[in-house]
One Martini backbone bead per residue (centre of mass of N, CA, C, O) as a GRO file, in nm:
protein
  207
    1UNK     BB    1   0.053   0.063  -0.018
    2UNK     BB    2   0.307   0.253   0.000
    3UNK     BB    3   0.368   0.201  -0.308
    4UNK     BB    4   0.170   0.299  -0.410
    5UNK     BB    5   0.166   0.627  -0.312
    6UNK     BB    6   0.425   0.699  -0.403
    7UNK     BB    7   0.304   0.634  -0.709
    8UNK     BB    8   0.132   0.874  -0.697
    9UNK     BB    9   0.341   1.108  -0.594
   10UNK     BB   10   0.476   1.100  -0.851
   11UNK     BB   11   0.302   1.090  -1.126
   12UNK     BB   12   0.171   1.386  -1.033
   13UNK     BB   13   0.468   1.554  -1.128
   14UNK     BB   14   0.394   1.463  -1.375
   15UNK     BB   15   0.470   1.672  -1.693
   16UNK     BB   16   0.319   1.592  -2.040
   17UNK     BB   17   0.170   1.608  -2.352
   18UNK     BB   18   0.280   1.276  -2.385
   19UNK     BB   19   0.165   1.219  -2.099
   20UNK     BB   20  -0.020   1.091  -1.879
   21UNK     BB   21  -0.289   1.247  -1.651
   22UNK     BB   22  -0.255   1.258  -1.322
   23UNK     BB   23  -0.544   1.339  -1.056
   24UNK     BB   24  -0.558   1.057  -0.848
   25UNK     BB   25  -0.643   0.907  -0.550
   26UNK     BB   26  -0.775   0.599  -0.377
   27UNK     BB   27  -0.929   0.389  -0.120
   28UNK     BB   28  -1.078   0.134  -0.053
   29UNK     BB   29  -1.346   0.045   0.176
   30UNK     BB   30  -1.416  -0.176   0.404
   31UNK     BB   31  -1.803  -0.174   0.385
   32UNK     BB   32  -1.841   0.068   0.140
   33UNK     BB   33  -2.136   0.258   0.112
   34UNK     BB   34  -2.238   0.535  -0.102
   35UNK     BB   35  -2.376   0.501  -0.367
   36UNK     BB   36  -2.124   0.521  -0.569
   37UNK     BB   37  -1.957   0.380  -0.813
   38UNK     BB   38  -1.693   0.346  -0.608
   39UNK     BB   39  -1.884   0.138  -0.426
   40UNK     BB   40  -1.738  -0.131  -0.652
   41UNK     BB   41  -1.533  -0.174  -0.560
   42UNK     BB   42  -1.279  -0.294  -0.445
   43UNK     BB   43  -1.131  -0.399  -0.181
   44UNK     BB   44  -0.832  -0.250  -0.072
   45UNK     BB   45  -0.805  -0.059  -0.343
   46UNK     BB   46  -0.605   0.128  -0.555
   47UNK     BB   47  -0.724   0.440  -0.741
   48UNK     BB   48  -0.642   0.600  -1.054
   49UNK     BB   49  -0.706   0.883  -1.194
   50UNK     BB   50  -0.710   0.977  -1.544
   51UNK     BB   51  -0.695   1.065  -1.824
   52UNK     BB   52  -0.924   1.084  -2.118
   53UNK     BB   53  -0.937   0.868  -2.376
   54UNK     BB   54  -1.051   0.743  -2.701
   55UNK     BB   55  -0.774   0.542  -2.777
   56UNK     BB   56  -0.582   0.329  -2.899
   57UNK     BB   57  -0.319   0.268  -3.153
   58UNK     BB   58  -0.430  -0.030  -3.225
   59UNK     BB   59  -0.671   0.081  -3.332
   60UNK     BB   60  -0.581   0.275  -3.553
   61UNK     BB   61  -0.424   0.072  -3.700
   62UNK     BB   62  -0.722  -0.095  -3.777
   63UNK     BB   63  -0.899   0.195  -3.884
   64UNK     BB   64  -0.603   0.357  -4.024
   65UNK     BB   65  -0.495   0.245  -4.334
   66UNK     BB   66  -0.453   0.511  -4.490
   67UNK     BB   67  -0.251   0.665  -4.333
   68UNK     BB   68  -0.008   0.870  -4.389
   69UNK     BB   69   0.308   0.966  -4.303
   70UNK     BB   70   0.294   1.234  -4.143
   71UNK     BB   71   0.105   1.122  -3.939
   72UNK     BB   72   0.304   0.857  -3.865
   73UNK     BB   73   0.523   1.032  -3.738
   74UNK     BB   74   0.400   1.215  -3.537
   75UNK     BB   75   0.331   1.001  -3.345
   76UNK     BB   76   0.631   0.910  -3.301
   77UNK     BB   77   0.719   1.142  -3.210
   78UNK     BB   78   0.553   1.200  -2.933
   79UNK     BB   79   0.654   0.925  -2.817
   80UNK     BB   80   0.953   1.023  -2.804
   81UNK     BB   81   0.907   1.279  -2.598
   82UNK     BB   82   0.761   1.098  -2.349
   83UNK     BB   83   1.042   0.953  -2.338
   84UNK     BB   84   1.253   1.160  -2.295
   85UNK     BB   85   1.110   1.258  -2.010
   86UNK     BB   86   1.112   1.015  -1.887
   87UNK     BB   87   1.446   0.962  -1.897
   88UNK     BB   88   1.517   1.257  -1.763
   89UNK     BB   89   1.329   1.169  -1.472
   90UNK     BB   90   1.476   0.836  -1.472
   91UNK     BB   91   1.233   0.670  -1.637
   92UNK     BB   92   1.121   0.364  -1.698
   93UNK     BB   93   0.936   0.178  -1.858
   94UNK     BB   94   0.929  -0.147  -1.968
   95UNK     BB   95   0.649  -0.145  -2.146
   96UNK     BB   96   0.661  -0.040  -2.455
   97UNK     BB   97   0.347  -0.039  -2.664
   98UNK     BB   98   0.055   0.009  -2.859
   99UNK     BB   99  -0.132  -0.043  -2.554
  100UNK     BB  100   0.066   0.207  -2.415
  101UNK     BB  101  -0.108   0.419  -2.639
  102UNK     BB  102  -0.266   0.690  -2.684
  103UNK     BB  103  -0.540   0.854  -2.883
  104UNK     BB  104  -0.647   1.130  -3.031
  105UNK     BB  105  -0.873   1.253  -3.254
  106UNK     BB  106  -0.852   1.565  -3.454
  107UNK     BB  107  -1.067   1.842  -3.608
  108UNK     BB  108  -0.936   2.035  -3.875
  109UNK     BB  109  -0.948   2.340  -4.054
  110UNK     BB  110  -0.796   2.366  -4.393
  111UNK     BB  111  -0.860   2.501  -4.658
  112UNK     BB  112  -1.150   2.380  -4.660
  113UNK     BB  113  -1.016   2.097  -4.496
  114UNK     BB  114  -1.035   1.842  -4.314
  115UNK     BB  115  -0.779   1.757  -4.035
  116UNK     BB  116  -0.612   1.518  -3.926
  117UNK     BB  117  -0.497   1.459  -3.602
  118UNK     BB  118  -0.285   1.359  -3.310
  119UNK     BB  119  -0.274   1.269  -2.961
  120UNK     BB  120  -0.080   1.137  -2.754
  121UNK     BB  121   0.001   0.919  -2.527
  122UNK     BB  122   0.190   0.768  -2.223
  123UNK     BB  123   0.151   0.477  -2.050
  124UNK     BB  124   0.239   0.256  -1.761
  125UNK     BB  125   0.432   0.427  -1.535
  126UNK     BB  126   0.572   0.266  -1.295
  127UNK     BB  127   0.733   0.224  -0.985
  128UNK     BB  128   0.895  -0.048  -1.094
  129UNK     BB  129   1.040   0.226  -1.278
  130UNK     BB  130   1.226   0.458  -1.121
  131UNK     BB  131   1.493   0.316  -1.140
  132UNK     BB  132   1.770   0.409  -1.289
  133UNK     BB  133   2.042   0.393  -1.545
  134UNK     BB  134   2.329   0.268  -1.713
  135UNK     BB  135   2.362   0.043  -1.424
  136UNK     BB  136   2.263  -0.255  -1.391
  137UNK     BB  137   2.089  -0.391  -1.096
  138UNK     BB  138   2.043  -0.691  -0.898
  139UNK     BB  139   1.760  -0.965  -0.811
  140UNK     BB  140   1.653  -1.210  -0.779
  141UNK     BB  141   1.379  -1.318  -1.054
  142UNK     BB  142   1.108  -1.464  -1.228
  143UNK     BB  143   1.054  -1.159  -1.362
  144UNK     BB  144   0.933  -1.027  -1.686
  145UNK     BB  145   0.993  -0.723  -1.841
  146UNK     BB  146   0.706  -0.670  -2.073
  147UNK     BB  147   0.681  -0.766  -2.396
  148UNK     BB  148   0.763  -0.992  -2.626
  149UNK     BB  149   0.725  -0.808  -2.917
  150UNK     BB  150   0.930  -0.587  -2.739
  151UNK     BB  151   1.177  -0.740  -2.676
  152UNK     BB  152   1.469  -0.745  -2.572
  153UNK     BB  153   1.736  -0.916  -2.539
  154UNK     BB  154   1.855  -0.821  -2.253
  155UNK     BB  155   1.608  -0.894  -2.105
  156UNK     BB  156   1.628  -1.212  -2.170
  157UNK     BB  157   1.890  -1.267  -2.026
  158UNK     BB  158   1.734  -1.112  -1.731
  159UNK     BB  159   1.482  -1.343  -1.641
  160UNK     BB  160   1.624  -1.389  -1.356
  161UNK     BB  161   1.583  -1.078  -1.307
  162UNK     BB  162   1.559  -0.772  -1.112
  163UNK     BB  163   1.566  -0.473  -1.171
  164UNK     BB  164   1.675  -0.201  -0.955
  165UNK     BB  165   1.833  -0.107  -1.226
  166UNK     BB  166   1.751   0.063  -1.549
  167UNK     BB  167   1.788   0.100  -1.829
  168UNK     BB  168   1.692   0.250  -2.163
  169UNK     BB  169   1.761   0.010  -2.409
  170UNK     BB  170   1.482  -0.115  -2.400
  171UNK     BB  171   1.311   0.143  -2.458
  172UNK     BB  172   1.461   0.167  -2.778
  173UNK     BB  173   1.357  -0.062  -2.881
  174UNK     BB  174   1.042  -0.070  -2.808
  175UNK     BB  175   1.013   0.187  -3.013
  176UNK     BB  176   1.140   0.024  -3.286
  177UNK     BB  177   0.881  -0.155  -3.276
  178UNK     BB  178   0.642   0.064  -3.318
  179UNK     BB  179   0.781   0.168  -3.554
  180UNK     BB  180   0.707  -0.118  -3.716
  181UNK     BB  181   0.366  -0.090  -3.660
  182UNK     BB  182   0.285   0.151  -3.776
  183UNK     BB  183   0.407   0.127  -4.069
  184UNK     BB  184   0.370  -0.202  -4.151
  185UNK     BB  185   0.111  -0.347  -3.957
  186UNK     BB  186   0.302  -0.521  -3.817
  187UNK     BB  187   0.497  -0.793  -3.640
  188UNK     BB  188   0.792  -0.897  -3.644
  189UNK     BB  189   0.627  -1.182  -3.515
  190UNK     BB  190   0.430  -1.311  -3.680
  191UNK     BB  191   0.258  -1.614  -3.623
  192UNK     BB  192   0.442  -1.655  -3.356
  193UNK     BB  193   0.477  -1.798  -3.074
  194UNK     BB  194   0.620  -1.763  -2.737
  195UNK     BB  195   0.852  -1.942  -2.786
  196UNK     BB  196   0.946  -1.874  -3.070
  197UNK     BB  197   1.032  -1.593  -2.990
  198UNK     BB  198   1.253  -1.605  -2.756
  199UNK     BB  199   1.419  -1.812  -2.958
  200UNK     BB  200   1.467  -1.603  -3.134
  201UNK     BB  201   1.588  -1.347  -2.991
  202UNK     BB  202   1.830  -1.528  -2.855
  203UNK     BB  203   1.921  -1.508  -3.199
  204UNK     BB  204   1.913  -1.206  -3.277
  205UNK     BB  205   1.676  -1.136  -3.487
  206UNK     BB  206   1.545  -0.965  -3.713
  207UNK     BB  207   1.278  -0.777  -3.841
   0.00000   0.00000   0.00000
């Protein structure tokens, strides 16, 4: 509980137009019961309330199979700014993938037409990402962080360590497996179980 706590007054102090906004935490209290939405919550559990954004990256990918390059260079670019700032503040995501990028789409008047563009945001950046360095220490432990098919070779050679400080190489491979899903709306290994992600990951073959 008190590193909920924790994470949520680190997170209220990150402020960037590319990452997700946190607005506050609650904790409900077991037997609570006010009459409102938040009185269905599960007991003893904190939760964190956070901007409303309209659809995540992976929709977008799926419903706008037209869009321009300069549209999807923009997006690419934005996530790359919120990973900056997330990087300059020591903040590792360690599992940033298309499913923990949020996306408005707005529209705007441009010389009589309708013009499409994205608002980005990255979310997903919690506590057990927040020590990072360098040089990273360990200390052992049976999970790994990250997803899969954005996984650095790095990630999966530390599989059985917990990094308790964490460079932030993996998340620079995984921010180029986004931009190979945004660019060609496939993942780099595509039809293929994860056992064999693994074990090609492992023989570092490349998308």
């Amino acid at each position: 509980m008190q590193n909920l706590i924790k994470e949520a007054s680190i997170l209220a102090r990150l402020s960037h137009s590319n990452l997700i906004s946190y607005y506050f935490a609650t904790k409900s209290i077991r037997g609570e019961n006010s009459g409102c939405s938040l009185s269905k919550m599960k007991n003893n559990h904190v939760y964190l309330g956070m901007e409303l954004m309209q659809r995540s990256l992976r929709d977008i990918l799926k419903t706008n199979g037209e869009a321009s390059y300069t549209y999807l260079i923009d997006i690419m670019y934005q996530i790359a700014r919120g990973m900056y700032y997330l990087h300059d503040m020591h903040i590792a995501h360690r599992d940033l993938k298309h499913e923990n990028i949020l996306v408005n789409i707005v529209e705007k008047k441009v010389m009589n037409k309708i013009v499409q563009y994205a608002i980005v945001k990255v979310i997903d950046f919690r506590i057990y990402k927040i020590e990072v360095g360098s040089n990273p220490k360990s200390i052992e432990n049976n999970n790994i962080y990250g997803s899969t098919t954005y996984m650095a070779l790095e990630v999966l050679k530390n599989k059985y360590e917990r990094m308790t400080m964490c460079s932030f190489d993996a998340d620079v491979f995984s921010f180029a497996m986004v931009c190979y899903k945004i660019l060609l709306k496939r993942d780099r290994f595509d039809n293929c179980k994860r056992d064999e992600i693994l074990e090609r990951i492992e023989r570092g073959e490349r998308p």
